[in-house]
C-alpha positions as a Markdown table, in Angstrom:
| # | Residue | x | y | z |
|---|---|---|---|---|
| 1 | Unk | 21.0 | -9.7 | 28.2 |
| 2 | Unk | 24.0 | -9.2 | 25.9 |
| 3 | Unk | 21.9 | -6.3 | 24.1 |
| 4 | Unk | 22.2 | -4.1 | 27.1 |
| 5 | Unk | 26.2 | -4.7 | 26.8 |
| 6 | Unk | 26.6 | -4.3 | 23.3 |
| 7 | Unk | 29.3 | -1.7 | 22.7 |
| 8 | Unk | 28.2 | 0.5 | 19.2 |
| 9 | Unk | 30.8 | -1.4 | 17.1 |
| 10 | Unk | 29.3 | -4.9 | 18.3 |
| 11 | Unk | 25.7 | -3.5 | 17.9 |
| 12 | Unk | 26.5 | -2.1 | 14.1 |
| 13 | Unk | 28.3 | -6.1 | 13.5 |
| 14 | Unk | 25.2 | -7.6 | 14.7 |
| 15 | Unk | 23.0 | -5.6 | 12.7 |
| 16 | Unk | 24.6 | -5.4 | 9.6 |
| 17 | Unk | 24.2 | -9.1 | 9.3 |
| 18 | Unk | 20.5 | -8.7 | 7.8 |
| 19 | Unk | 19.6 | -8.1 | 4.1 |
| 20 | Unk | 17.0 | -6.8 | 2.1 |
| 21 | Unk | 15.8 | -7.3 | -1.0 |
| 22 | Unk | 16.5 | -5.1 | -4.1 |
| 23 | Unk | 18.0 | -6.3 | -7.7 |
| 24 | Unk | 21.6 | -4.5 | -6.8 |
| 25 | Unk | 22.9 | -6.0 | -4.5 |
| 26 | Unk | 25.7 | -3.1 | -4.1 |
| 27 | Unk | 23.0 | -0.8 | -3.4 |
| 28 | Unk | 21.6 | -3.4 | -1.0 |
| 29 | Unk | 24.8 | -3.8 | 0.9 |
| 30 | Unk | 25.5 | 0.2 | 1.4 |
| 31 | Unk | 21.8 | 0.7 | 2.6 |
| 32 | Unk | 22.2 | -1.7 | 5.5 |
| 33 | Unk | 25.6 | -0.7 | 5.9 |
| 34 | Unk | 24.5 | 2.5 | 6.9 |
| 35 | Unk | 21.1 | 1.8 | 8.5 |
| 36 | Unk | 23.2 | -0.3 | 10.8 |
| 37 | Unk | 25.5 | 1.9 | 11.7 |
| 38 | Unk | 23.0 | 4.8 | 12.2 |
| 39 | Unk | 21.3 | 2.2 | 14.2 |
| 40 | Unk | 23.8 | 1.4 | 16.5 |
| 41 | Unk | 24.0 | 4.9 | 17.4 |
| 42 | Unk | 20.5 | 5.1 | 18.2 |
| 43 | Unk | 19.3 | 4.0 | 22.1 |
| 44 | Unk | 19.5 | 0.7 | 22.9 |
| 45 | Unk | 16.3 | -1.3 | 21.8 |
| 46 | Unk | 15.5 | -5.0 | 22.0 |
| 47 | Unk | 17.0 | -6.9 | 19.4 |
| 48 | Unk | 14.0 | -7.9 | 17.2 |
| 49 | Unk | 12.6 | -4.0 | 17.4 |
| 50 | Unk | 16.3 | -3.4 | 16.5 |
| 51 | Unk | 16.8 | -5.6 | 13.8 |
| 52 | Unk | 13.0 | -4.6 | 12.3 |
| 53 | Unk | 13.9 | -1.3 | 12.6 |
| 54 | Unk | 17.4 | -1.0 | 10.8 |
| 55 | Unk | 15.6 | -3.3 | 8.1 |
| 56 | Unk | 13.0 | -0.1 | 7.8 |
| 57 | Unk | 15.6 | 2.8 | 7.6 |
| 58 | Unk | 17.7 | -0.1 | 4.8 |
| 59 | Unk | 14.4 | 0.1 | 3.0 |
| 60 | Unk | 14.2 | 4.1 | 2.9 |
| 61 | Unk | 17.4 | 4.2 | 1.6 |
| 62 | Unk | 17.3 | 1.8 | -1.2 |
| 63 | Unk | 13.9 | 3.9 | -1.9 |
| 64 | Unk | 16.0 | 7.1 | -2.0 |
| 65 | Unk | 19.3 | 5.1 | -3.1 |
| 66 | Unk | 17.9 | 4.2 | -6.6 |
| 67 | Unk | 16.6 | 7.6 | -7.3 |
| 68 | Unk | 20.2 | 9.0 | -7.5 |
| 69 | Unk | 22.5 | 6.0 | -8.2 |
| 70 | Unk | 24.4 | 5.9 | -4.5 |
| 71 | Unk | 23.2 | 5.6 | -1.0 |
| 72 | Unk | 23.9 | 8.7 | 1.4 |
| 73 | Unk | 22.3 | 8.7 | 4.6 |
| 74 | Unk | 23.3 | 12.6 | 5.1 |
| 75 | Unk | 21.0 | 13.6 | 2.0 |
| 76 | Unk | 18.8 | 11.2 | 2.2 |
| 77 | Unk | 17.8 | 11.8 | 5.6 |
| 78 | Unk | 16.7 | 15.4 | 4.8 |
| 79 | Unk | 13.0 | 15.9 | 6.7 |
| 80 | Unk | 11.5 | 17.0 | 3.0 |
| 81 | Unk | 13.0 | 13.5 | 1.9 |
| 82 | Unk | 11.7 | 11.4 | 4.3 |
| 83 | Unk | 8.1 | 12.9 | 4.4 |
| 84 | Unk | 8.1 | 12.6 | 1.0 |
| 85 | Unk | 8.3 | 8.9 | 1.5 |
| 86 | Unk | 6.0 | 8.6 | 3.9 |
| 87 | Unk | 3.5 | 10.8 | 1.5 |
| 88 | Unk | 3.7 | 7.7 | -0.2 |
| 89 | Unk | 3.7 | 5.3 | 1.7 |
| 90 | Unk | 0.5 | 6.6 | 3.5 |
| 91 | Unk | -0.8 | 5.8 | 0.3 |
| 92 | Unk | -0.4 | 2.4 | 0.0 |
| 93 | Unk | 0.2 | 1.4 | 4.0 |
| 94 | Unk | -2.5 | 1.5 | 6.8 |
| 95 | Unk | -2.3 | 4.4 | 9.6 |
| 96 | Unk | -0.6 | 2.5 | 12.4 |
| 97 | Unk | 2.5 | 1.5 | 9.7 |
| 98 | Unk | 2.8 | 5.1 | 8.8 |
| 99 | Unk | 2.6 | 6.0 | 12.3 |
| 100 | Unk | 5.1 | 3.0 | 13.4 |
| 101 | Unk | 7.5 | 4.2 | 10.3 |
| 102 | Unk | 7.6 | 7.8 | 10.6 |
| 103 | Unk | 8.7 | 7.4 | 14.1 |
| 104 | Unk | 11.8 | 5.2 | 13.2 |
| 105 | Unk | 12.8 | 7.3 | 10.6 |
| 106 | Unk | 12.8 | 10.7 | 12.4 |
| 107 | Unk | 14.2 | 9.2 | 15.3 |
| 108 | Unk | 17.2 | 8.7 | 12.8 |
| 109 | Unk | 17.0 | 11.5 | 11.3 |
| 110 | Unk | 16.9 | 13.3 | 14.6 |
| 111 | Unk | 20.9 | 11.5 | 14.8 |
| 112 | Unk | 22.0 | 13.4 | 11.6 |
| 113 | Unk | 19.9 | 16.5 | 11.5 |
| 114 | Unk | 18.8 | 17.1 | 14.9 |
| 115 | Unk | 17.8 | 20.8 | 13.8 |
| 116 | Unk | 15.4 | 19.3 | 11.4 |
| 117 | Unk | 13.5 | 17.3 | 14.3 |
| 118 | Unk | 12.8 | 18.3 | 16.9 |
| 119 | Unk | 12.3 | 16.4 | 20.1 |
| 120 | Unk | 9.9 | 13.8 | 19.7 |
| 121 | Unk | 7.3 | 15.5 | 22.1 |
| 122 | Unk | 7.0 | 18.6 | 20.2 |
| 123 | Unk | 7.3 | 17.2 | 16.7 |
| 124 | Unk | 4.1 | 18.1 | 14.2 |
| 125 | Unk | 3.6 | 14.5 | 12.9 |
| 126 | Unk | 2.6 | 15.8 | 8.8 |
| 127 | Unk | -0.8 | 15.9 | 7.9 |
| 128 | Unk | -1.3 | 13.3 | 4.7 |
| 129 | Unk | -3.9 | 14.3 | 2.3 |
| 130 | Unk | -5.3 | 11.1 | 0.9 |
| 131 | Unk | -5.5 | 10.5 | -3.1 |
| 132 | Unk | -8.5 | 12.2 | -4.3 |
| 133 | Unk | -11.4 | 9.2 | -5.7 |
| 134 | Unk | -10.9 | 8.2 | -9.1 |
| 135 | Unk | -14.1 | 9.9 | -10.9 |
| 136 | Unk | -16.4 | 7.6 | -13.2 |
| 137 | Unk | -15.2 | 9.9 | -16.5 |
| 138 | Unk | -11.5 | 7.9 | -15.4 |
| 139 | Unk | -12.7 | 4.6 | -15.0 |
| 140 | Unk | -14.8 | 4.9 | -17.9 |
| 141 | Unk | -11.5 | 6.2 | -20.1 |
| 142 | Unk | -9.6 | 3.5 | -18.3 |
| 143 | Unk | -12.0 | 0.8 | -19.5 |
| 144 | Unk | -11.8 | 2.2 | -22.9 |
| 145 | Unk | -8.0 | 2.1 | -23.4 |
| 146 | Unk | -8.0 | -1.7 | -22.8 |
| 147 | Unk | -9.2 | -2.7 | -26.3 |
| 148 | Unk | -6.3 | -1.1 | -27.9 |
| 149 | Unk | -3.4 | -1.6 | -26.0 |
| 150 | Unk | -1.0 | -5.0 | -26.7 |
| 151 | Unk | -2.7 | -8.0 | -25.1 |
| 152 | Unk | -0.5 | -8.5 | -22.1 |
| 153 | Unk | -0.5 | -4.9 | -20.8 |
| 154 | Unk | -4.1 | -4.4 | -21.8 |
| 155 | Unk | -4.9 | -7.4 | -19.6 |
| 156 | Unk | -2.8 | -6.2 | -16.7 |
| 157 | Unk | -4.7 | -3.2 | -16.8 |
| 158 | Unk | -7.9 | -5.2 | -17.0 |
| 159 | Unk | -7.0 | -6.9 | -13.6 |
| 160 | Unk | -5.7 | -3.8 | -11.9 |
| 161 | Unk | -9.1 | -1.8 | -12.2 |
| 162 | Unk | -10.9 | -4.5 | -11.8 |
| 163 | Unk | -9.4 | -5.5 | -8.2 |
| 164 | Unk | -8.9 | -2.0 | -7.2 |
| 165 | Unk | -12.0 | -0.7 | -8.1 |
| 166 | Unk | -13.8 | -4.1 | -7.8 |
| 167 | Unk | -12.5 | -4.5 | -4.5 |
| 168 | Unk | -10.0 | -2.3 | -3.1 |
| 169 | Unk | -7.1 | -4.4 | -3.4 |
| 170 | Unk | -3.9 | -2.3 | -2.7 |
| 171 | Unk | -0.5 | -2.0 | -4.5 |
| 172 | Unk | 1.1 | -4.4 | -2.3 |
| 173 | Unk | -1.3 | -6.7 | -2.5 |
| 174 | Unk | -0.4 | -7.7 | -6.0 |
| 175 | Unk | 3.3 | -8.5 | -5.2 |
| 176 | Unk | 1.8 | -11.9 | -4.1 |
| 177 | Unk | -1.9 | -12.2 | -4.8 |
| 178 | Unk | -2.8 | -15.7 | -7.1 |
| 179 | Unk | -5.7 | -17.0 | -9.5 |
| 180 | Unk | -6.4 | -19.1 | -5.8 |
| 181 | Unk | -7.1 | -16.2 | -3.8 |
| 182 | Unk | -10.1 | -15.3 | -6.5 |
| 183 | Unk | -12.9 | -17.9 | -5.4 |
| 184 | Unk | -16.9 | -17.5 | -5.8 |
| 185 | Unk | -19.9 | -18.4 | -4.2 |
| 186 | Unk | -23.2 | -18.6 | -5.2 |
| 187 | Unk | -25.8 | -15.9 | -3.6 |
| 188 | Unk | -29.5 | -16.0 | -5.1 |
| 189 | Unk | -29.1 | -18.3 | -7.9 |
| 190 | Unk | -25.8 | -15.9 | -8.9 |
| 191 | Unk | -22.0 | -16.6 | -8.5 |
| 192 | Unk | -20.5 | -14.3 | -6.6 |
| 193 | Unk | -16.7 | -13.5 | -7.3 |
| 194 | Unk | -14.8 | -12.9 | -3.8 |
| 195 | Unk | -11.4 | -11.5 | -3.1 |
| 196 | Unk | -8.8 | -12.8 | -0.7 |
| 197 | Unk | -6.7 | -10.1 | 0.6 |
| 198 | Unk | -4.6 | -9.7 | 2.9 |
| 199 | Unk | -5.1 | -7.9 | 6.5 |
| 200 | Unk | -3.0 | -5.5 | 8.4 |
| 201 | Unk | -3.8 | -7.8 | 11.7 |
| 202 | Unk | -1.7 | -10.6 | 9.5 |
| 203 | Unk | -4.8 | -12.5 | 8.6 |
| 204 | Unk | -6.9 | -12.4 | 5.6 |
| 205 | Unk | -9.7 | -10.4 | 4.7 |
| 206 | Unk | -13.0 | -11.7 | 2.3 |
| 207 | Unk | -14.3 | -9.4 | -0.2 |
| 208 | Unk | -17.5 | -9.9 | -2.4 |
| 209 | Unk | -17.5 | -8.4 | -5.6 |
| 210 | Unk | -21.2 | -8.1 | -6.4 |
| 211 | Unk | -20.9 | -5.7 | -10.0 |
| 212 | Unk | -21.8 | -8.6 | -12.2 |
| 213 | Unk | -19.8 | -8.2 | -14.9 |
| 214 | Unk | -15.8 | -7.6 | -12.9 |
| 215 | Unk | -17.3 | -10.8 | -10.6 |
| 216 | Unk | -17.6 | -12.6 | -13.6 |
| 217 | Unk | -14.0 | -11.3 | -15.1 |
| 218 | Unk | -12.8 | -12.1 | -12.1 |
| 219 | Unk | -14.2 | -15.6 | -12.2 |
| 220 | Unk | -12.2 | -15.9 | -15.5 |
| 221 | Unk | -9.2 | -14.7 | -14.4 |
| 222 | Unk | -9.1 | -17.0 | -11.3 |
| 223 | Unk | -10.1 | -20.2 | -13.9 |
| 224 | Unk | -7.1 | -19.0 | -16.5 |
| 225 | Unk | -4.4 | -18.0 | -13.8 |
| 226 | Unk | -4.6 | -20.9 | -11.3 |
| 227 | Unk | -1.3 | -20.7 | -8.7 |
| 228 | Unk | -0.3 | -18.2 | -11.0 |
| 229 | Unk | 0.6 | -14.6 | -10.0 |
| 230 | Unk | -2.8 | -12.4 | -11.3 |
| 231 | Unk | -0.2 | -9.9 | -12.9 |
| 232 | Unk | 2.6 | -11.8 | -13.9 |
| 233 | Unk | 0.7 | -16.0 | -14.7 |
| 234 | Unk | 3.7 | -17.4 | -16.1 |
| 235 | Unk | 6.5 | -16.0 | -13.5 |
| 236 | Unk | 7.2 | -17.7 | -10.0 |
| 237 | Unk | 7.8 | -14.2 | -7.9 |
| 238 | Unk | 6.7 | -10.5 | -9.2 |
| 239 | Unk | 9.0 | -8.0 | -10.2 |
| 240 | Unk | 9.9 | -5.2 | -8.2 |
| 241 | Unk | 6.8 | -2.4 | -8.1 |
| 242 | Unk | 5.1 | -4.6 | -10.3 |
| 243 | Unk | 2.5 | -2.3 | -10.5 |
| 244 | Unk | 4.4 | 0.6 | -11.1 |
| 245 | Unk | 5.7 | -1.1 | -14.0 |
| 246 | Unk | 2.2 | -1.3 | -15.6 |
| 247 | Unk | 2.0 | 2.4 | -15.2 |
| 248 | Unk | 5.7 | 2.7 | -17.5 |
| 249 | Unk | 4.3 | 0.8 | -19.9 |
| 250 | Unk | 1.1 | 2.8 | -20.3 |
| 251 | Unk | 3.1 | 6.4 | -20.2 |
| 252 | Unk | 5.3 | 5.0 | -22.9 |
| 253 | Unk | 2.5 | 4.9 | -24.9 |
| 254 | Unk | 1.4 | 8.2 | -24.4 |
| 255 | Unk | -1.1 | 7.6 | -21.8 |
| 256 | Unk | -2.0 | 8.2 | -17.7 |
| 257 | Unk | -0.4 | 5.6 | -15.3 |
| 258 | Unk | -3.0 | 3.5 | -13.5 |
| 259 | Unk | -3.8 | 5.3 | -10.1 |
| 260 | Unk | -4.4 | 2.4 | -7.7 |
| 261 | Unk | -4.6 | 4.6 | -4.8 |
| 262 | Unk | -7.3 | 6.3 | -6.4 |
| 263 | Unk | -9.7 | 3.4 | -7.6 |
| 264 | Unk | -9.5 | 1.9 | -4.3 |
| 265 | Unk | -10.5 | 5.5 | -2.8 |
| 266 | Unk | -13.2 | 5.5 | -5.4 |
| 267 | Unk | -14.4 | 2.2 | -4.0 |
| 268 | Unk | -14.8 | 3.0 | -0.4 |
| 269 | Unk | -16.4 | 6.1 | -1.0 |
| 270 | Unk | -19.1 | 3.9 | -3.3 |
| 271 | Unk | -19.8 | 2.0 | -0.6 |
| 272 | Unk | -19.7 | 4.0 | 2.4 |
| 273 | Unk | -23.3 | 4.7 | 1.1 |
| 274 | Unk | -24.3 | 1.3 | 1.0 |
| 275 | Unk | -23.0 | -0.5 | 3.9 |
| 276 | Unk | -22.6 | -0.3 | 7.2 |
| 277 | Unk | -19.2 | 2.1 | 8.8 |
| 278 | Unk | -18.3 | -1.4 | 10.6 |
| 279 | Unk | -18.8 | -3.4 | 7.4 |
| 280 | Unk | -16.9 | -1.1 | 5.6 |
| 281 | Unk | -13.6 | -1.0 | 7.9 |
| 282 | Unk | -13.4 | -4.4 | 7.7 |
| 283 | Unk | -13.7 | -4.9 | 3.6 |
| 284 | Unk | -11.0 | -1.8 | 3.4 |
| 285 | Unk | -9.0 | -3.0 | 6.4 |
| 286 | Unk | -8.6 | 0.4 | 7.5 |
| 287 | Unk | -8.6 | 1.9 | 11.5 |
| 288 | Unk | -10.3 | 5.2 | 10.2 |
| 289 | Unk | -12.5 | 6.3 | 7.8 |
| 290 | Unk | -10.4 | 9.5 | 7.1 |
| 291 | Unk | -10.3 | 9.3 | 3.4 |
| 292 | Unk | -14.6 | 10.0 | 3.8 |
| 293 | Unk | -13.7 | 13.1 | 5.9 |
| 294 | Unk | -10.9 | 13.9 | 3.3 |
| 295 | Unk | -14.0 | 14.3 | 0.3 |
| 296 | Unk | -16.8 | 14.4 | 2.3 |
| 297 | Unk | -17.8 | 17.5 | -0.5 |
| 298 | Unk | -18.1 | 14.1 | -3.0 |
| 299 | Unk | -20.5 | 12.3 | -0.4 |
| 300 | Unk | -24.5 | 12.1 | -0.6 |
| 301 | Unk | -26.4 | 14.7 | 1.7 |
| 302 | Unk | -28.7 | 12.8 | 3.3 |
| 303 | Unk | -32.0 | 15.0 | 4.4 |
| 304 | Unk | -33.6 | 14.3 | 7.4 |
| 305 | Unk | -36.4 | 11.6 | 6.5 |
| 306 | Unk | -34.0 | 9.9 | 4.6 |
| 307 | Unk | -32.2 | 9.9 | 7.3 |
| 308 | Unk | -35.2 | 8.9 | 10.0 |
| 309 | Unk | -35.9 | 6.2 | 7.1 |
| 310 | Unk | -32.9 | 4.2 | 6.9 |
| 311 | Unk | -32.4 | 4.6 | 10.1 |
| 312 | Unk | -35.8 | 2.6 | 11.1 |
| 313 | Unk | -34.7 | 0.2 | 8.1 |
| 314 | Unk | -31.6 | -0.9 | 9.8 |
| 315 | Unk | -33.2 | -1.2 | 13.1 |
| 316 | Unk | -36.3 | -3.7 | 12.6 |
């Protein structure tokens, strides 16, 4: 009940009690800081959607904090600066957290530049054109690179094709995925590497890896890395955009990042010609298959008695 009461000054004090994490802690501070205070002059909401919330718009403006060096909520809350962000994180998030983050951020953005959006009924929610599928030239040149980079980056690569590609293990995911999480089981006299990954529902998601010879990498990794983070063994909590920092290295050196978004794209469109739609949602943990409709021009045309024929296949 004391929500409903709050005046705006107790509502910024009680929100700008939470944290989030970044290495400056400065920057830190002045994101919630102001996420708290734009906040509390946002409608009343209950606490825990208010709380989740102002920890959201904290995060957008560390994002757009660390570009520049300072947190300011006026410039960073320009539309072509949030969609931006949400460009990106469409790439890496499912539809409903895009959905669920877009609205909280032009919600706030509708308190500092009201001209920039409009009233939530009428406002064109962007259209997000998915990374295009990493084509089997890439992999092929990505594979080849390993061999002569430094042994650590060179294996980091190694694991981030192989789980991307191997099975469609997102950005995030690496932040906290462990040698544990790669298992096998054994499938016509063959083991079978399979992925643990995490699911948008909160739960956990099974994925077999059946080209023979990532399973079997895979196998090795898990046997070599134990507990151990699958990008970072010998450290007890990944750094920040872990796999971003992979990327760095490689352009360093003169060479393309690693596009993760891409590999995993790759991936579903493989086996959207293998598997069942169903199947397929729940390997990819997605609520649409939009990233098919997005290169459908790289999809098999199937002619009618191919068509008549697996279609009699799947139904006996």
């Amino acid at each position: 009940m004391t929500d409903s009461i709050d005046s705006e000054d107790q509502r910024f004090e009680r929100l700008r009690s939470m944290s989030v994490r970044t290495r400056d802690r400065v920057l830190a501070e002045a994101a919630v800081d102001a996420a708290a205070r734009l906040r509390a002059r946002m409608p009343i909401s209950a606490a825990n959607t208010d709380r989740n919330a102002t920890a959201l718009i904290a995060r957008f403006l560390v994002a757009e904090g660390e570009a520049v060096g300072v947190v300011e909520e006026r410039t960073a809350f320009r539309r072509a600066n949030v969609d931006r962000y949400l460009t990106l994180r469409a790439q890496r998030g499912t539809e409903r957290s895009t959905r669920e983050c877009r609205n909280i951020l032009y919600a706030a953005g509708r308190v500092l530049h009201p001209r920039e959006y409009p009233a939530a009924r009428v406002l064109p929610a962007p259209r997000f054109k998915r990374q295009p599928a990493a084509t089997a030239h890439e992999i092929r040149d990505l594979y080849a690179l390993i061999p002569g980079l430094p042994t650590s980056l060179g294996t980091r690569v190694q694991v981030l094709v192989d789980l991307c590609w191997g099975a469609g293990a997102r950005p995030a995911d690496f932040k906290s995925l462990r040698g544990t999480a790669l298992t096998s089981t054994v499938m016509s006299g063959r083991a079978i590497s399979v992925v643990a990954l995490p699911n948008s529902a909160g739960g956990v998601r099974q994925v077999p890896v059946i080209d023979e010879a990532i399973s079997a990498r895979l196998i090795g990794l898990a046997a070599r890395t134990g507990n151990g983070l699958v990008l970072a063994p010998s450290s007890e909590f990944a750094e920040r955009n872990i796999v971003n920092r992979v990327s760095e290295h490689l352009r360093r050196r003169g060479y393309k990042g690693v596009d993760t978004a891409a590999l995993r794209n790759r991936w579903i469109l493989d086996l959207s010609e293998r598997i069942p739609a169903a199947l397929l949602m729940q390997l990819a943990d997605v609520v649409d298959i939009r990233v098919l409709a997005d290169q459908r021009d790289l999809l098999h045309r199937y002619k009618l008695r191919h068509a008549i024929t697996v279609m009699m296949e799947a139904n006996r």
